[in-house]
N, C-alpha and C positions, 0 to 999 in steps of 0.2 A: 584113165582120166582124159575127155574131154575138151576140146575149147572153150563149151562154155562153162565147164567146171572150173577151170584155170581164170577166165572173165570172172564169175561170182568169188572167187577166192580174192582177186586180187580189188574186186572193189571193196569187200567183206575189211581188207588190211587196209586201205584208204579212208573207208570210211572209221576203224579205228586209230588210228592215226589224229586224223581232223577231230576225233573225239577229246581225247587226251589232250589235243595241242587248246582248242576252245574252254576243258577245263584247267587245266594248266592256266591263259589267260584270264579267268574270271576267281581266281584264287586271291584277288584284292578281295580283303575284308575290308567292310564297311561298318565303322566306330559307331556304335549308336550316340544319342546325346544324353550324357546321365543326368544330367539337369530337366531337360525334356523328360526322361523317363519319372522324377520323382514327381517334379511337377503334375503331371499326368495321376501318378500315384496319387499325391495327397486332394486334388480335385475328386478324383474317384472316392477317397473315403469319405471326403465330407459330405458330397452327393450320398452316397449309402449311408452315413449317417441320418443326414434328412430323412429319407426313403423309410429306415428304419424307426427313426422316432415317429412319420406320420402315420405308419402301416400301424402301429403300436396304438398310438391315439384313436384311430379311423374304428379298431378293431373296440378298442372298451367303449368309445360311443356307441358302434352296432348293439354291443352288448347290454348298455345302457337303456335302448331304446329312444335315444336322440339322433333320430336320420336329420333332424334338419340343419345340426350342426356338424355330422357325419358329409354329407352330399357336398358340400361348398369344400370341404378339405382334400376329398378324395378327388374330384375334379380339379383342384388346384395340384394335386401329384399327379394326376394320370396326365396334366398336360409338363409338366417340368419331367416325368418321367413312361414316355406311352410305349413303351415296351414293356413294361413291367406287368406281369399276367395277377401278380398277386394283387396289385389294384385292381385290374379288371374283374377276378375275384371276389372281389370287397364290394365294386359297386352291384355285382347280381346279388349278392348277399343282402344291398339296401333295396336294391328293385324288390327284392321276395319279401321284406320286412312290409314294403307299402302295399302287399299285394298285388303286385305289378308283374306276373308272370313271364307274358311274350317278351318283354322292356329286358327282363332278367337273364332271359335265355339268349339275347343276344350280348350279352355284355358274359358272360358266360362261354359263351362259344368264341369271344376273343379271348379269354383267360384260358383257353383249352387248345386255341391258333398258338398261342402265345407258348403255353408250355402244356407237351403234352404226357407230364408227370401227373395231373390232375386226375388223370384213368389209370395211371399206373397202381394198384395194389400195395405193390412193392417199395412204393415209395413214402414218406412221410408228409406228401402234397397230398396225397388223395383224397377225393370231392368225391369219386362216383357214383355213391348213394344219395347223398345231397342234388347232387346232376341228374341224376335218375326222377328225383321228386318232382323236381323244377321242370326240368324239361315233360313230365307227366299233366302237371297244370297246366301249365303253357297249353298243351294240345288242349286239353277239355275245354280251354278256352278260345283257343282259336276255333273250335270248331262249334261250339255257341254262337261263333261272331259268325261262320261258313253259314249257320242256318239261317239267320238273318238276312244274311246276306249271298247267296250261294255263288252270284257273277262274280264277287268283287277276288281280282285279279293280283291284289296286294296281300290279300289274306293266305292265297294260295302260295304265295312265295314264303310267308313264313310258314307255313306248311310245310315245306321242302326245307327248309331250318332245322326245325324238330326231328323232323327225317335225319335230316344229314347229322346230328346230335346222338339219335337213337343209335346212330352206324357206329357212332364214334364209341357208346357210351358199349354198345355192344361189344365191336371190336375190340376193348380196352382189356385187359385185365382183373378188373376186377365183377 
């Protein structure tokens, strides 16, 4: 053995040392607040209560074929709740009902950022084939609007939407 084997040994025990002694001091536990925690609790359910009655509602209007009392609802939840994939969901579900393809597919491709159980197979979310249809209009029609228009620089960006969709819809699993 060495000098500098004996140096790396002996910092190797110094630095375990100062390990121990640093957790050793941080071994104060820190009491949550159990009133904060229920509080918290019961705000979260009555929110998912909401969420769940209007996701409930939004869905038999679709069904119904009343978007124009569907739209005003779903937009009043996707703003109280805009992480929530299953509204965004819900509104390509009303874009497709107005024949609103490109409108659809991006409201879609947030419900797919949002959660990307919607590709999954395996899951009980899955949309793949519905996404597949949607995102198949969407291009016939963006590129209806490409012939008309061949320059226009806006159409080409959702071009690359669809694109970036096809990747997704491909890569997925299902």
């Amino acid at each position: 053995m060495d000098r500098f084997d004996g140096v790396a040994i002996g910092a190797v025990v110094v630095l375990a040392i100062g390990s121990i002694m640093l957790m050793h001091g941080q071994q104060k536990e820190v009491r949550p607040d159990r009133n904060l925690q229920e509080r918290g609790t019961a705000v979260a359910a009555a929110a998912g209560g909401e969420l769940g009655n209007g996701v409930r509602l939004a869905k038999k209007l679709l069904e119904a074929g009343d978007l124009g009392r569907a739209e005003p609802l779903l937009q009043d939840l996707r703003k109280k709740f805009p992480y929530q994939a299953e509204l965004a969901m819900l509104m390509g579900d009303l874009f497709m009902r107005r024949q609103e393809p490109v409108t659809a597919m991006h409201a879609y491709k947030e419900a797919i950022d949002l959660n990307p159980d919607y590709l999954d197979k395996k899951t009980p979310q899955f949309q793949g084939k519905k996404l597949k249809v949607a995102v198949g209009e969407a291009l016939v029609e963006i590129d209806s609007r490409l012939k008309a228009a061949p320059g226009d620089e806006a159409l080409k960006r959702e071009k690359k939407v669809i694109y970036y969709l096809y990747r997704k819809i491909a890569g997925s699993c299902g």
